[in-house]
Residue frames as a rotation matrix with the C-alpha (Angstrom) as fourth column:
UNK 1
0.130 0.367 -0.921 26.65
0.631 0.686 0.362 64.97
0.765 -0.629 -0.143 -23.39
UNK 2
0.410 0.491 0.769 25.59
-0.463 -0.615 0.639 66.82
0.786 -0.618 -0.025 -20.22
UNK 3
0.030 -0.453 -0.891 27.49
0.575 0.737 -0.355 65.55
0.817 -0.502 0.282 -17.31
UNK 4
0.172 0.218 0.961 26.95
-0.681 -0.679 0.276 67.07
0.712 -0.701 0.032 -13.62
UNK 5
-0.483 -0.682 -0.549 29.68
0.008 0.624 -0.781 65.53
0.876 -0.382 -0.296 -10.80
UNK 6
0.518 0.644 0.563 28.71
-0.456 -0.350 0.819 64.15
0.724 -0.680 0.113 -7.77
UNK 7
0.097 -0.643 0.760 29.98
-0.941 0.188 0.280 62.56
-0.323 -0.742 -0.587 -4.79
UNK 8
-0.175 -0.359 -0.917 32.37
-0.728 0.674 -0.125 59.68
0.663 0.646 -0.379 -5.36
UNK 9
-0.500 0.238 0.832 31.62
-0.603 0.594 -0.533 58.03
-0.621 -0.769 -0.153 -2.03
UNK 10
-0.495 0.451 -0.743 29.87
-0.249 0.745 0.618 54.47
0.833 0.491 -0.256 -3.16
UNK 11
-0.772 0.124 0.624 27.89
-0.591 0.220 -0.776 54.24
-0.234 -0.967 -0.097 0.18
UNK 12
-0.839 0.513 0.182 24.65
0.418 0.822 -0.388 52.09
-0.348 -0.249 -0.904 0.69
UNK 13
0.060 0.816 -0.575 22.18
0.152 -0.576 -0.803 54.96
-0.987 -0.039 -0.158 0.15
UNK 14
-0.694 0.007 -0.720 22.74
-0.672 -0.362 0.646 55.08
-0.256 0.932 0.256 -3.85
UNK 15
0.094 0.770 0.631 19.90
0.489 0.516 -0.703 54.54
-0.867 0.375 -0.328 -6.07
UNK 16
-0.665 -0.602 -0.443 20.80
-0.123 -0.496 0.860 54.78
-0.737 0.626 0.255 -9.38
UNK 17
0.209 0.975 -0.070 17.88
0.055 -0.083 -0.995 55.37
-0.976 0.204 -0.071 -12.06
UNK 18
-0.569 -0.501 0.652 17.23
0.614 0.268 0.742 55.41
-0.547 0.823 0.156 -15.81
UNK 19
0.111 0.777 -0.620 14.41
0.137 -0.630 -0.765 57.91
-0.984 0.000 -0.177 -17.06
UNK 20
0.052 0.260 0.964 13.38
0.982 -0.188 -0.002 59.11
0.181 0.947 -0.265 -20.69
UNK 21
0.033 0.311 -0.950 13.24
0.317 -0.905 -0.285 63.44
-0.948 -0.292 -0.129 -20.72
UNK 22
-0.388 -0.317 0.866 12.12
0.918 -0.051 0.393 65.21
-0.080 0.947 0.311 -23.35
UNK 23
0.420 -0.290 -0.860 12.69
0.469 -0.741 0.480 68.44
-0.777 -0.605 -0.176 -22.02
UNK 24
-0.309 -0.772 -0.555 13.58
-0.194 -0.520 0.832 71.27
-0.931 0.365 0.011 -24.83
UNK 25
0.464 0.307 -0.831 12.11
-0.867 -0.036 -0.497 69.59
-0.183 0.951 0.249 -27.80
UNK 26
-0.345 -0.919 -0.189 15.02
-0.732 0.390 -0.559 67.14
0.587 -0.055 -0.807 -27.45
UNK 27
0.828 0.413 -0.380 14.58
-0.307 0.900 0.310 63.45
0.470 -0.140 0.871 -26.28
UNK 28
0.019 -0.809 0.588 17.20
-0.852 -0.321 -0.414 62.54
0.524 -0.493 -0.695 -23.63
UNK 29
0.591 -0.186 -0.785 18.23
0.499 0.849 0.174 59.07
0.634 -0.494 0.594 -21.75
UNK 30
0.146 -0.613 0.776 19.22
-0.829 -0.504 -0.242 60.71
0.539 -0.609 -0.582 -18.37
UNK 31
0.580 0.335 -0.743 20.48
0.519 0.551 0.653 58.38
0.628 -0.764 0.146 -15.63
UNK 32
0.358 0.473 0.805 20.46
-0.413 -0.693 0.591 59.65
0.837 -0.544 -0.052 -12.52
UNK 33
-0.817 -0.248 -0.520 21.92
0.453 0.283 -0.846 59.08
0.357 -0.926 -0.118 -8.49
UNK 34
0.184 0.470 0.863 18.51
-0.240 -0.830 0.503 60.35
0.953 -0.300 -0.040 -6.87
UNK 35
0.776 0.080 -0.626 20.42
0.630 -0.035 0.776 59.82
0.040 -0.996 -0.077 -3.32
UNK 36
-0.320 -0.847 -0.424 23.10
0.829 -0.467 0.307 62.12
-0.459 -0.253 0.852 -4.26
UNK 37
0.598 0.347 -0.722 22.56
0.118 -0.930 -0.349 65.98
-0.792 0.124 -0.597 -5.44
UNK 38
0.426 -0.533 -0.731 23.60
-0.873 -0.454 -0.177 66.96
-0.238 0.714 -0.659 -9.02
UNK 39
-0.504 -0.735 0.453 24.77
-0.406 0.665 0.627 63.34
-0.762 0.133 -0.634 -9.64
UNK 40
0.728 0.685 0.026 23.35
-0.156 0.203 -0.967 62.79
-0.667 0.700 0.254 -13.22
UNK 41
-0.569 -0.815 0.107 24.43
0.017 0.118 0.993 62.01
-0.822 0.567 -0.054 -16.73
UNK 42
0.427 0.868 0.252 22.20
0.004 0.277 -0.961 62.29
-0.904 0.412 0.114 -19.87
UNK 43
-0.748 -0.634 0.195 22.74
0.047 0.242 0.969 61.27
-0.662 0.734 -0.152 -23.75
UNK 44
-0.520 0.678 -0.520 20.67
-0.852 -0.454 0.260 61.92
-0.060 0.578 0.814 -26.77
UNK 45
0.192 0.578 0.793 18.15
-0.560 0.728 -0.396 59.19
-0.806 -0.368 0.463 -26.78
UNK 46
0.756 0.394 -0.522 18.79
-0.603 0.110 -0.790 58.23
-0.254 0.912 0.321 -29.99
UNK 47
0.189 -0.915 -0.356 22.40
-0.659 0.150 -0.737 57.61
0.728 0.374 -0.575 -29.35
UNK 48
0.122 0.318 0.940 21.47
-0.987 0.137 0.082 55.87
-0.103 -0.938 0.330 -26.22
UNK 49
-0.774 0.076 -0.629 22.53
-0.213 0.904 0.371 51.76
0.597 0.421 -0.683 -26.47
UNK 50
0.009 0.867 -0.498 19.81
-0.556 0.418 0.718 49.39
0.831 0.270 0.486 -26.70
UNK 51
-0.159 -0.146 0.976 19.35
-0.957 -0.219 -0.188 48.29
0.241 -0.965 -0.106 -23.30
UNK 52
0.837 0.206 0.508 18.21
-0.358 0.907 0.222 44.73
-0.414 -0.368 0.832 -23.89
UNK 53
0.439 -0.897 -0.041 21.91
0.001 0.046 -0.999 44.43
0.898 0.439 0.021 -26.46
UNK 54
0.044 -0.717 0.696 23.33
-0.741 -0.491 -0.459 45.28
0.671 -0.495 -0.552 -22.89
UNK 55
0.549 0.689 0.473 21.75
-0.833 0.405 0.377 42.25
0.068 -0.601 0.796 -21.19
């Protein structure tokens, strides 16, 4: 797992995302801060839980 820190600050401006990449050959489940810089996380897709199980 890929893992790139960002700011811990919880302000108002986070938007946190969920995306598919399949970047490399390689399927990925990345999710993403796109109000912070470098604040990501990403997991093979495969290993990724089922997202309605999470409901």
């Amino acid at each position: 797992m890929a893992v790139a820190p960002g700011h811990a600050d919880d302000g108002p401006d986070r938007e946190v995302i969920g995306s598919l990449d399949d970047a490399d050959d390689r399927e990925s489940y990345v999710i993403a801060d796109i109000a912070t810089e470098e604040a990501w996380v990403s997991i093979d897709a495969e290993e990724a839980p089922d997202l309605e199980d999470m409901r």
